[in-house]
N, CA, C and O atoms as a Maestro MAE file, in Angstrom:
{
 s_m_m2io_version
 :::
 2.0.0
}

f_m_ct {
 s_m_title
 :::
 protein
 m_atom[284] {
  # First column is atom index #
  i_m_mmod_type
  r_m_x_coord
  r_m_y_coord
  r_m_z_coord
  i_m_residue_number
  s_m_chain_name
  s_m_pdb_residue_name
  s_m_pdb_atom_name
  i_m_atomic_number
  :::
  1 25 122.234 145.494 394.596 1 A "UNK " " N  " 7
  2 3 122.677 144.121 394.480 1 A "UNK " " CA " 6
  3 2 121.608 143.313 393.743 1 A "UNK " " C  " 6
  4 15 120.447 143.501 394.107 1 A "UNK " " O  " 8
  5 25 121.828 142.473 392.795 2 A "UNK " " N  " 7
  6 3 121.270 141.735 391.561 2 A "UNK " " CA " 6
  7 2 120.829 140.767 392.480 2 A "UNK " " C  " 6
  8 15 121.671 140.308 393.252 2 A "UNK " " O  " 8
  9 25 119.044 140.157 392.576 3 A "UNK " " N  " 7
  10 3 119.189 138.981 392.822 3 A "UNK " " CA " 6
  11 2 119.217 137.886 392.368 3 A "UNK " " C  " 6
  12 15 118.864 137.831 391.190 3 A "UNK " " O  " 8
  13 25 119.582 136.694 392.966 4 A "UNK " " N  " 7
  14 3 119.449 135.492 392.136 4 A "UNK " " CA " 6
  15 2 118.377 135.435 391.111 4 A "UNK " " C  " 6
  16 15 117.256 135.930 391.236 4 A "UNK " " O  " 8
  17 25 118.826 134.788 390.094 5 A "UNK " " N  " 7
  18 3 117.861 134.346 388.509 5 A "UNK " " CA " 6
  19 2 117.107 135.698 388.653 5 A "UNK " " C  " 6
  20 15 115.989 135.507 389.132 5 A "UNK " " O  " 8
  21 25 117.408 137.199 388.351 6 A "UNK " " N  " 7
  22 3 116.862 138.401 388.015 6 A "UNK " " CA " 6
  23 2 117.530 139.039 387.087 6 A "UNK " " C  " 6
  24 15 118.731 139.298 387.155 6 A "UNK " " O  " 8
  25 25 116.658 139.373 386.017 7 A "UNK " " N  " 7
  26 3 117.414 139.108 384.815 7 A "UNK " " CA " 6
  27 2 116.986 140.581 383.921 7 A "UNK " " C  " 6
  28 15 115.863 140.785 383.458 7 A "UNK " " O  " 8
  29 25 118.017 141.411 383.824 8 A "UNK " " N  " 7
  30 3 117.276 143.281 383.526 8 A "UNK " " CA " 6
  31 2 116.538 142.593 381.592 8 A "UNK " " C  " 6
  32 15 116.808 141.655 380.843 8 A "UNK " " O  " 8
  33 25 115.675 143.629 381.584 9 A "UNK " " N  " 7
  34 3 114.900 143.318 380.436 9 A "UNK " " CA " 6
  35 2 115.495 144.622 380.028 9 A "UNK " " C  " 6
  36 15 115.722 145.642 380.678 9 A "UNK " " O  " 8
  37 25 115.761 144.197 378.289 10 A "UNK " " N  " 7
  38 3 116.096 144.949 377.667 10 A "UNK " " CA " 6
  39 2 114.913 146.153 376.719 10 A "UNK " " C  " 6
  40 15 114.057 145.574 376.050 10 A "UNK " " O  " 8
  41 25 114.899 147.210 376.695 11 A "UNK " " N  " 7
  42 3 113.607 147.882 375.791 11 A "UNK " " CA " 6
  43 2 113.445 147.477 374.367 11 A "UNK " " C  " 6
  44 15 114.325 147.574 373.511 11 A "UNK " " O  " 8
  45 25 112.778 147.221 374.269 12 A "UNK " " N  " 7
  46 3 112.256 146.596 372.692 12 A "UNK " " CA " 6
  47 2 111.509 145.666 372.626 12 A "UNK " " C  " 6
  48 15 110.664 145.401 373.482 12 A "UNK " " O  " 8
  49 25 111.782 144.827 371.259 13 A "UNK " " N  " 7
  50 3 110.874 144.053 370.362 13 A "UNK " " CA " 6
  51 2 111.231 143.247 369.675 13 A "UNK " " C  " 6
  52 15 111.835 143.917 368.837 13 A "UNK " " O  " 8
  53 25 111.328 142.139 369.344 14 A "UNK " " N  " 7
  54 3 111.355 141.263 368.597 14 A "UNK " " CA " 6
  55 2 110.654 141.072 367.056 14 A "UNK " " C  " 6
  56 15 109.424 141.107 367.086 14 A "UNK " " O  " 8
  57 25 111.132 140.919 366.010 15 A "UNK " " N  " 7
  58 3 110.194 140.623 364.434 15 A "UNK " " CA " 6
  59 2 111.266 140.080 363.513 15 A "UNK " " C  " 6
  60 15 112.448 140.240 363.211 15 A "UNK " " O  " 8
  61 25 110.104 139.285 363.209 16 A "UNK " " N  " 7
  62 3 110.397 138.065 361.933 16 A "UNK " " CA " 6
  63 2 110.406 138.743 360.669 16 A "UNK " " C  " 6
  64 15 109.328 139.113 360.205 16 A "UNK " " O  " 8
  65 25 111.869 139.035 359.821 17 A "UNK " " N  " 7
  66 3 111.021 139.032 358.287 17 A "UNK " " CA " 6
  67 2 112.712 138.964 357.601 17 A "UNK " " C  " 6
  68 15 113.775 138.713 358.169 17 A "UNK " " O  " 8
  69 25 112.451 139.259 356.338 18 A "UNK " " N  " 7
  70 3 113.411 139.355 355.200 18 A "UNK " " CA " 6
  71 2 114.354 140.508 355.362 18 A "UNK " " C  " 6
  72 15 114.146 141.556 355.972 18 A "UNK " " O  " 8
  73 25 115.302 140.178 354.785 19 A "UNK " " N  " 7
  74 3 116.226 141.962 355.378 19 A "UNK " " CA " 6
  75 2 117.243 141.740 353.790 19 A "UNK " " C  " 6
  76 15 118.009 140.852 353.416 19 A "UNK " " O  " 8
  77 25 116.824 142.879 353.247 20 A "UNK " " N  " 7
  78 3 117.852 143.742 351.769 20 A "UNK " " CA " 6
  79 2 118.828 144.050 351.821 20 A "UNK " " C  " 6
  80 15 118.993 145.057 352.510 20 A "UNK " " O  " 8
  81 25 120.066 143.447 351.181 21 A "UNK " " N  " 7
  82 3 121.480 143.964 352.038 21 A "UNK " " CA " 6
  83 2 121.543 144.964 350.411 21 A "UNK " " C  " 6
  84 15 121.179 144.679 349.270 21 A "UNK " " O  " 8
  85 25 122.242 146.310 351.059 22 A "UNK " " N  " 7
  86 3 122.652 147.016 350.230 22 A "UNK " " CA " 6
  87 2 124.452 147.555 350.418 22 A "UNK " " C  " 6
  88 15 125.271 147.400 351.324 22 A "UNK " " O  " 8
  89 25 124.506 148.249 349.035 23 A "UNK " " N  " 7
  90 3 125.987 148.669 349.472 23 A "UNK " " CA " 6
  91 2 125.587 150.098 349.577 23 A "UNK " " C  " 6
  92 15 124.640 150.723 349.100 23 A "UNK " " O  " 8
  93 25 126.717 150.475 350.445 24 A "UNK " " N  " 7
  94 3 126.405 151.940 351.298 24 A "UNK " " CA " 6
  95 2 126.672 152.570 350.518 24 A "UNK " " C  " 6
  96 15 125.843 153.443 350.260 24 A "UNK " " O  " 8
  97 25 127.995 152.534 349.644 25 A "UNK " " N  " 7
  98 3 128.391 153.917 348.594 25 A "UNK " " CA " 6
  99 2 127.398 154.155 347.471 25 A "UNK " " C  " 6
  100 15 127.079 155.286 347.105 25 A "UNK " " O  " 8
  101 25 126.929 153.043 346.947 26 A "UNK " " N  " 7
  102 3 126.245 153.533 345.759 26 A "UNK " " CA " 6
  103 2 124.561 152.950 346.101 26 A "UNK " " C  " 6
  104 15 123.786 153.314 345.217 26 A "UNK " " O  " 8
  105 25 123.904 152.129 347.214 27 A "UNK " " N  " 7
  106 3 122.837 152.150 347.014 27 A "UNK " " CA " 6
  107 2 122.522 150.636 346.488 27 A "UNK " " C  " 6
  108 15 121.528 149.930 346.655 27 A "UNK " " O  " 8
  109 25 123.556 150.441 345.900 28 A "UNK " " N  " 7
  110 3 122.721 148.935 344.909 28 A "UNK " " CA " 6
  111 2 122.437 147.537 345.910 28 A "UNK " " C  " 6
  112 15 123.038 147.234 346.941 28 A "UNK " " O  " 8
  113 25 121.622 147.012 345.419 29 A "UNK " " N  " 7
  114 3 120.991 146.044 346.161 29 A "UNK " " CA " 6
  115 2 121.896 144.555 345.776 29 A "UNK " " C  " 6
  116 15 121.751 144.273 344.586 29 A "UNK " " O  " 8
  117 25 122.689 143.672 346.454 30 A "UNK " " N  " 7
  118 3 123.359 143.033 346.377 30 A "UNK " " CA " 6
  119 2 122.719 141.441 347.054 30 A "UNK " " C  " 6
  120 15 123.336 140.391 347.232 30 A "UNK " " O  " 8
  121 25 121.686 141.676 347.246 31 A "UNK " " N  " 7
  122 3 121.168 140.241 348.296 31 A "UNK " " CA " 6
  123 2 120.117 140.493 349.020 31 A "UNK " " C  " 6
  124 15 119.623 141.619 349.081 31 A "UNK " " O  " 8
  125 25 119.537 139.200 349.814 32 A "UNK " " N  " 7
  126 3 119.219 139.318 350.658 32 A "UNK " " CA " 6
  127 2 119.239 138.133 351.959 32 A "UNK " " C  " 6
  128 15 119.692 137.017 351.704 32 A "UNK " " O  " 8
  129 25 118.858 138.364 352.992 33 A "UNK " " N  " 7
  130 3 119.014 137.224 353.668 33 A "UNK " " CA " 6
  131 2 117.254 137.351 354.468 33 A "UNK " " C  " 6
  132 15 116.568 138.265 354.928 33 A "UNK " " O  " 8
  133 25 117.083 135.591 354.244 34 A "UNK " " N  " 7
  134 3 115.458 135.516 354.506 34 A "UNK " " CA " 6
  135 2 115.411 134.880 356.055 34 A "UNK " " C  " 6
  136 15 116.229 134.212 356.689 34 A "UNK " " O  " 8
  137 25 114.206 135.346 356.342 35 A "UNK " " N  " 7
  138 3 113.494 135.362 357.937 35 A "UNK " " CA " 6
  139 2 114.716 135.484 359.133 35 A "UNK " " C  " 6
  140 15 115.010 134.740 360.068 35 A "UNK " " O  " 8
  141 25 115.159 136.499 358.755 36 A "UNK " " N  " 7
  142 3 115.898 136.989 359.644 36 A "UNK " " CA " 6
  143 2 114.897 137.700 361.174 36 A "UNK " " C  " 6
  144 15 113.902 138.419 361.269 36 A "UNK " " O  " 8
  145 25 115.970 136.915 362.329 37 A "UNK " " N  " 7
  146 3 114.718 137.763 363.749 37 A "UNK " " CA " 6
  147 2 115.343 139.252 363.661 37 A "UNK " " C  " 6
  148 15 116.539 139.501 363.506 37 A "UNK " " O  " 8
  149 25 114.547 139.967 363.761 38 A "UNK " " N  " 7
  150 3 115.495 141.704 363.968 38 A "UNK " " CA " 6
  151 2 114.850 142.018 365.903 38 A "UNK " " C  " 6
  152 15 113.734 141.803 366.376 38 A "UNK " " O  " 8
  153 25 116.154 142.598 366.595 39 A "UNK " " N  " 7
  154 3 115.558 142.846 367.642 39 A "UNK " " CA " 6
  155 2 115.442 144.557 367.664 39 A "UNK " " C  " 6
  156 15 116.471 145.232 367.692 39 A "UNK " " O  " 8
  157 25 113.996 145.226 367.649 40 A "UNK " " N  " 7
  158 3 114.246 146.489 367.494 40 A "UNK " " CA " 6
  159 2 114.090 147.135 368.797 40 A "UNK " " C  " 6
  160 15 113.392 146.876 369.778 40 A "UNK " " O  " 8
  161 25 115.370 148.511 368.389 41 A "UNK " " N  " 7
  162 3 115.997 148.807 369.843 41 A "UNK " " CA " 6
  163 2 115.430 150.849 369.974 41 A "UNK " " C  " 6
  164 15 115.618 151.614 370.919 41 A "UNK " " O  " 8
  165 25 114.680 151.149 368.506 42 A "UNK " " N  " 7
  166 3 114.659 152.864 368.318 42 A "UNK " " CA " 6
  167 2 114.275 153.170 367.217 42 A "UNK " " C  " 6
  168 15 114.235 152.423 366.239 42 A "UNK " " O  " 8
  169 25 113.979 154.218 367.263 43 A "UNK " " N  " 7
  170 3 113.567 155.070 366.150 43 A "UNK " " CA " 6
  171 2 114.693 156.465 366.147 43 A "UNK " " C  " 6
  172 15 115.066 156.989 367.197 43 A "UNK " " O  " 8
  173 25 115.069 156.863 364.975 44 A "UNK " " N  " 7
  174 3 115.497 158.127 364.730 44 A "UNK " " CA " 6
  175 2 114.686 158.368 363.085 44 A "UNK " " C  " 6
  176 15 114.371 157.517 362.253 44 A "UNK " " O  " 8
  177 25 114.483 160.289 363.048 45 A "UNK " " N  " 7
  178 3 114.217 160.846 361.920 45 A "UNK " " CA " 6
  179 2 113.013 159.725 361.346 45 A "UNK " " C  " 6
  180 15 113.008 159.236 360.216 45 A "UNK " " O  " 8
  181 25 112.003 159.460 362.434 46 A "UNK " " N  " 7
  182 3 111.308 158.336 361.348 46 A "UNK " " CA " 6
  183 2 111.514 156.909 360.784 46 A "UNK " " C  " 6
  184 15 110.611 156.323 360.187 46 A "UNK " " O  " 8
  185 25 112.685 156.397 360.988 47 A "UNK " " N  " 7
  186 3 113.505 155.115 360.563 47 A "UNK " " CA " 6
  187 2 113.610 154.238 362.122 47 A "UNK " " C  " 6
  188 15 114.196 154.541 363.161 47 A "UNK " " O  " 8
  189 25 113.141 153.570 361.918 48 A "UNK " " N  " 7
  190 3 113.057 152.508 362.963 48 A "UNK " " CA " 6
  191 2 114.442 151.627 363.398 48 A "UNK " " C  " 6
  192 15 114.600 152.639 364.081 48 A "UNK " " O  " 8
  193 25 114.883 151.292 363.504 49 A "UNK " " N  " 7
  194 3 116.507 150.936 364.137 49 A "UNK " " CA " 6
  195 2 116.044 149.647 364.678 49 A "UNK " " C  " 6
  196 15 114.982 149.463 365.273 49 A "UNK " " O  " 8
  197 25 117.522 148.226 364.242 50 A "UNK " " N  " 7
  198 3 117.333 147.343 364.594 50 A "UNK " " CA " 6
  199 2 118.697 146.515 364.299 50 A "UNK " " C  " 6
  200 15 119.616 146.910 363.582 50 A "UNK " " O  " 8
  201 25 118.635 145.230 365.034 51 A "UNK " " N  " 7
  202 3 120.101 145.018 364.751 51 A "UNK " " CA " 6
  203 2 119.703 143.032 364.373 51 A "UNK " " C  " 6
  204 15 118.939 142.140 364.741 51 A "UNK " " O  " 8
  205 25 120.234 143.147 363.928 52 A "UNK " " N  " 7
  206 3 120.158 140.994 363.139 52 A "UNK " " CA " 6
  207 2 120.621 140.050 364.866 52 A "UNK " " C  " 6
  208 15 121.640 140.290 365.514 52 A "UNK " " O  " 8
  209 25 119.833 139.291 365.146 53 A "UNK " " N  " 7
  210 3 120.573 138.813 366.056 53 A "UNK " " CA " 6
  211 2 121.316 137.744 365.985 53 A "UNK " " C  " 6
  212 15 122.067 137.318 366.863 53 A "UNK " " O  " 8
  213 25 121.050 137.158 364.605 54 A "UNK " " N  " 7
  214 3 122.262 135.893 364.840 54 A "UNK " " CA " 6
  215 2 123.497 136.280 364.591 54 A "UNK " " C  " 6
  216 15 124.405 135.538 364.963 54 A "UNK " " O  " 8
  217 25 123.836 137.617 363.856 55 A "UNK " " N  " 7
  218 3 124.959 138.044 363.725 55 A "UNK " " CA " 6
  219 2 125.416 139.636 364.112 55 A "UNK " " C  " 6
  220 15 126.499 140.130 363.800 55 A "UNK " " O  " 8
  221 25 124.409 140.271 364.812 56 A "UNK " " N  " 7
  222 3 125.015 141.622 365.139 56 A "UNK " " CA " 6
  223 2 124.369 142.558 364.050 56 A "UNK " " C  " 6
  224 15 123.888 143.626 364.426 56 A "UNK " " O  " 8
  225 25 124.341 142.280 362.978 57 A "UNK " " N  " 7
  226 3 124.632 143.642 362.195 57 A "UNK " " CA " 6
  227 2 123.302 144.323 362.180 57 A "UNK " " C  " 6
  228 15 122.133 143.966 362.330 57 A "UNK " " O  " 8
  229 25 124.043 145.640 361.899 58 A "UNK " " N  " 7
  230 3 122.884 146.507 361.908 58 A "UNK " " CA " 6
  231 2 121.777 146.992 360.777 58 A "UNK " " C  " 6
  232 15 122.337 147.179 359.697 58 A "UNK " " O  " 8
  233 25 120.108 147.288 360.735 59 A "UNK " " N  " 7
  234 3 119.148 147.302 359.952 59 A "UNK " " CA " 6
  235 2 118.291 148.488 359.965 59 A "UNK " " C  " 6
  236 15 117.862 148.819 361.070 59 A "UNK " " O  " 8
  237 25 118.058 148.982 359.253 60 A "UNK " " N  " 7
  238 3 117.234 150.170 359.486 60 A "UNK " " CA " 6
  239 2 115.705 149.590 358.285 60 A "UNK " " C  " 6
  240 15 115.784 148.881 357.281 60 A "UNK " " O  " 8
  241 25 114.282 150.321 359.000 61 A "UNK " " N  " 7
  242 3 113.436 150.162 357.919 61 A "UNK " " CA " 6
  243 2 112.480 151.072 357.385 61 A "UNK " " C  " 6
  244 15 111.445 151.669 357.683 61 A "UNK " " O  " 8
  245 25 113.268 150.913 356.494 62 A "UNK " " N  " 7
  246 3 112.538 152.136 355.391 62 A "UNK " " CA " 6
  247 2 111.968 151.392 353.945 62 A "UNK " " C  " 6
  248 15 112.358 150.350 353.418 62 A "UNK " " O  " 8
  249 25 110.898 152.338 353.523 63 A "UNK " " N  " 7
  250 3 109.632 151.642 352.669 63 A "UNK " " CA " 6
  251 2 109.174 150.771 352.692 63 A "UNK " " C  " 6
  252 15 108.722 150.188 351.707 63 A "UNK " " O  " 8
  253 25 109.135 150.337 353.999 64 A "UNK " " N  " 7
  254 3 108.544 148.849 353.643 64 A "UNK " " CA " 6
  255 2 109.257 147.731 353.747 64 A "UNK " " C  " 6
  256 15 108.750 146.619 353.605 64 A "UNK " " O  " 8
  257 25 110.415 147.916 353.987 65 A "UNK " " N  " 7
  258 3 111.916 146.569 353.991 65 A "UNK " " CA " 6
  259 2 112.192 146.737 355.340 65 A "UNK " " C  " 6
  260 15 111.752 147.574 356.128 65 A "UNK " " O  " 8
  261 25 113.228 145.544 355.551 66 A "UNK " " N  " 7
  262 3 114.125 145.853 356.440 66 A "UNK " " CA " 6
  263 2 115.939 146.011 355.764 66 A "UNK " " C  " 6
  264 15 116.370 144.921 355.389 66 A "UNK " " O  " 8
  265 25 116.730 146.949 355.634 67 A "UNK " " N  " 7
  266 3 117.695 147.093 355.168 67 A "UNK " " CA " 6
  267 2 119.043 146.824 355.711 67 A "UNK " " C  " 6
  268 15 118.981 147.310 356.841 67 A "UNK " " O  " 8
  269 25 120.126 146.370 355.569 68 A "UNK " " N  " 7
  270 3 121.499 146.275 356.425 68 A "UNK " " CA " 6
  271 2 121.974 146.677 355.059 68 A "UNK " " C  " 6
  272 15 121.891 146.269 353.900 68 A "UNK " " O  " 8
  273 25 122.642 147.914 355.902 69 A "UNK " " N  " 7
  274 3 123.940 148.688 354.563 69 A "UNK " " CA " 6
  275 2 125.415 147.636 354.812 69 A "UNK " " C  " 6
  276 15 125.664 147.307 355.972 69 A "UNK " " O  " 8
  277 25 126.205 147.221 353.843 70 A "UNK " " N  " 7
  278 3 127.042 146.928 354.161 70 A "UNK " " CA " 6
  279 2 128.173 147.502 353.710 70 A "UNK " " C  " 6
  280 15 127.817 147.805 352.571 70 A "UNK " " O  " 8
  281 25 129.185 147.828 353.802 71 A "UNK " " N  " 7
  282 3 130.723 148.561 353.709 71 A "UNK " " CA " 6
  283 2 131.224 148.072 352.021 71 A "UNK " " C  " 6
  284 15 132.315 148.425 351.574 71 A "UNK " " O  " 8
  :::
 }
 m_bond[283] {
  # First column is bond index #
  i_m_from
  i_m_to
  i_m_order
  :::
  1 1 2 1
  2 2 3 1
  3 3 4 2
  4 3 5 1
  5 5 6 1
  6 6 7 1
  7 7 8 2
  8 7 9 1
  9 9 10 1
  10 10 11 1
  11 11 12 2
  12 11 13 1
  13 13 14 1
  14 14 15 1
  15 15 16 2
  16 15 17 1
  17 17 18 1
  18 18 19 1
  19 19 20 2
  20 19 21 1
  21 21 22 1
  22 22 23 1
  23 23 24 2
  24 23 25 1
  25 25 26 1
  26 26 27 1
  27 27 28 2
  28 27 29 1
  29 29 30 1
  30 30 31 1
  31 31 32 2
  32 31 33 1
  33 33 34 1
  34 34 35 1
  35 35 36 2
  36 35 37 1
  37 37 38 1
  38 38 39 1
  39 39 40 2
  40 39 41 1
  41 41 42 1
  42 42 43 1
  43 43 44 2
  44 43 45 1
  45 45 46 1
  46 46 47 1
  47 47 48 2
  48 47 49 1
  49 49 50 1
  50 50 51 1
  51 51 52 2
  52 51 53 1
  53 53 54 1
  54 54 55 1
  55 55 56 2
  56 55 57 1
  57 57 58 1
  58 58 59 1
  59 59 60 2
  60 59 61 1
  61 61 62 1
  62 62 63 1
  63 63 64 2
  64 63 65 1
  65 65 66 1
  66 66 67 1
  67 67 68 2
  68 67 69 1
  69 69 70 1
  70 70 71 1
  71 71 72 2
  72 71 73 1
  73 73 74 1
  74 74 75 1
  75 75 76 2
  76 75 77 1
  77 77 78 1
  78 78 79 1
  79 79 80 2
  80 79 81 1
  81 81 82 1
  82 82 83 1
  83 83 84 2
  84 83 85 1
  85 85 86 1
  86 86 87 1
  87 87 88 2
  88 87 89 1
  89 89 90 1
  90 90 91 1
  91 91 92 2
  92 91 93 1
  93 93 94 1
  94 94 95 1
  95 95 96 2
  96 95 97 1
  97 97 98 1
  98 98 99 1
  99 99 100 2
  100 99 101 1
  101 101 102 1
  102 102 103 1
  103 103 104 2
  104 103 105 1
  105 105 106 1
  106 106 107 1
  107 107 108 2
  108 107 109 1
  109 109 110 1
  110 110 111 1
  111 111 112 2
  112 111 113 1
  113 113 114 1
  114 114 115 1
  115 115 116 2
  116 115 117 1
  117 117 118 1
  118 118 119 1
  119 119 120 2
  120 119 121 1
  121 121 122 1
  122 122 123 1
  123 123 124 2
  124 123 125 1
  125 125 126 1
  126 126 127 1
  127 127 128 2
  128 127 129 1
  129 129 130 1
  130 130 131 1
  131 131 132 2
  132 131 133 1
  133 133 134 1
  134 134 135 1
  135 135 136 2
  136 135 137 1
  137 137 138 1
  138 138 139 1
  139 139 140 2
  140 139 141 1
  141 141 142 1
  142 142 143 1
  143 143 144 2
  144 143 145 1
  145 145 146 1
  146 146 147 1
  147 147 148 2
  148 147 149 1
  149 149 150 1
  150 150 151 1
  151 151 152 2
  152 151 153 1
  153 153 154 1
  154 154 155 1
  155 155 156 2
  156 155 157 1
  157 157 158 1
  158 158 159 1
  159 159 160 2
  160 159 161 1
  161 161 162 1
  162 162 163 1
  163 163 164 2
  164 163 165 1
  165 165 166 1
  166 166 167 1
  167 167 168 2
  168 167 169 1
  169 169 170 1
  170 170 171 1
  171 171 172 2
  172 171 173 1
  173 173 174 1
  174 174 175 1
  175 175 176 2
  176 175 177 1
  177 177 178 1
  178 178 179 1
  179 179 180 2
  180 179 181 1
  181 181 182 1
  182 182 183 1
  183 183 184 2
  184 183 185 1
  185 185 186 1
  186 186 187 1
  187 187 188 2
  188 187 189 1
  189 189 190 1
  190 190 191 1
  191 191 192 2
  192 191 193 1
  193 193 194 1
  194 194 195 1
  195 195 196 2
  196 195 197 1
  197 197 198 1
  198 198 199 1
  199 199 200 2
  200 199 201 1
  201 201 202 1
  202 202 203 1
  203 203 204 2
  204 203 205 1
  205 205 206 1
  206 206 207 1
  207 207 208 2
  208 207 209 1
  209 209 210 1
  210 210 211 1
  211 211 212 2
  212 211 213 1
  213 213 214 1
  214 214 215 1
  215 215 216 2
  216 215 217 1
  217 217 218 1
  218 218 219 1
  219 219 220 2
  220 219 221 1
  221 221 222 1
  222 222 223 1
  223 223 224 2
  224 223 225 1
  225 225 226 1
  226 226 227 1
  227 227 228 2
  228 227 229 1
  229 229 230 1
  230 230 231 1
  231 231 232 2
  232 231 233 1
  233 233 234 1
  234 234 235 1
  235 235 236 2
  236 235 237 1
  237 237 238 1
  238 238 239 1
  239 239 240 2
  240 239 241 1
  241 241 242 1
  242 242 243 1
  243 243 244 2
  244 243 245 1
  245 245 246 1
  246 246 247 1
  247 247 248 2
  248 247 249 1
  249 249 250 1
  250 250 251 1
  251 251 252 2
  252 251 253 1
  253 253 254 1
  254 254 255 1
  255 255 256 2
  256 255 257 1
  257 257 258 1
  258 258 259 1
  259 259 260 2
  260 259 261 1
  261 261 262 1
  262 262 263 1
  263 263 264 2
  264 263 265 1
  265 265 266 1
  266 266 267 1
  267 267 268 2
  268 267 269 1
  269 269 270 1
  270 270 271 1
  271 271 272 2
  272 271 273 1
  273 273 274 1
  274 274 275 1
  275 275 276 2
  276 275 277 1
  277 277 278 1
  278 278 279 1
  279 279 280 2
  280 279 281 1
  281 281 282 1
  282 282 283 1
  283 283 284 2
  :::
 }
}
């Protein structure tokens, strides 16, 4: 049983920066959106995992960026 004002903490991290939107089929770089918060939630294969929080979407960072593939 949950008690009052106890509040589960989620695993991760919080960071400030720029995020590269690309398109998924071919790679090309279409934008970007600046000082985006990323809340990071993992790592796979080396690539760090993270998701945009004012809107959900998802970021991975590789070379040096933070990336959101988009459809």
């Amino acid at each position: 049983m949950a008690r009052s004002g106890f509040r589960r903490f989620r695993k991760g991290y919080y960071v400030t920066s720029d995020v590269v939107m690309v398109l998924k089929e071919t790679g090309e770089r279409i934008g970007r959106i600046r000082r985006s918060r990323i809340f990071v939630y993992g790592e796979r294969d080396g690539v760090l995992r993270g998701r945009i929080v004012r809107d959900g979407r998802e970021v991975e960072y590789r070379d040096g960026k933070w990336i959101c593939f988009e459809a």
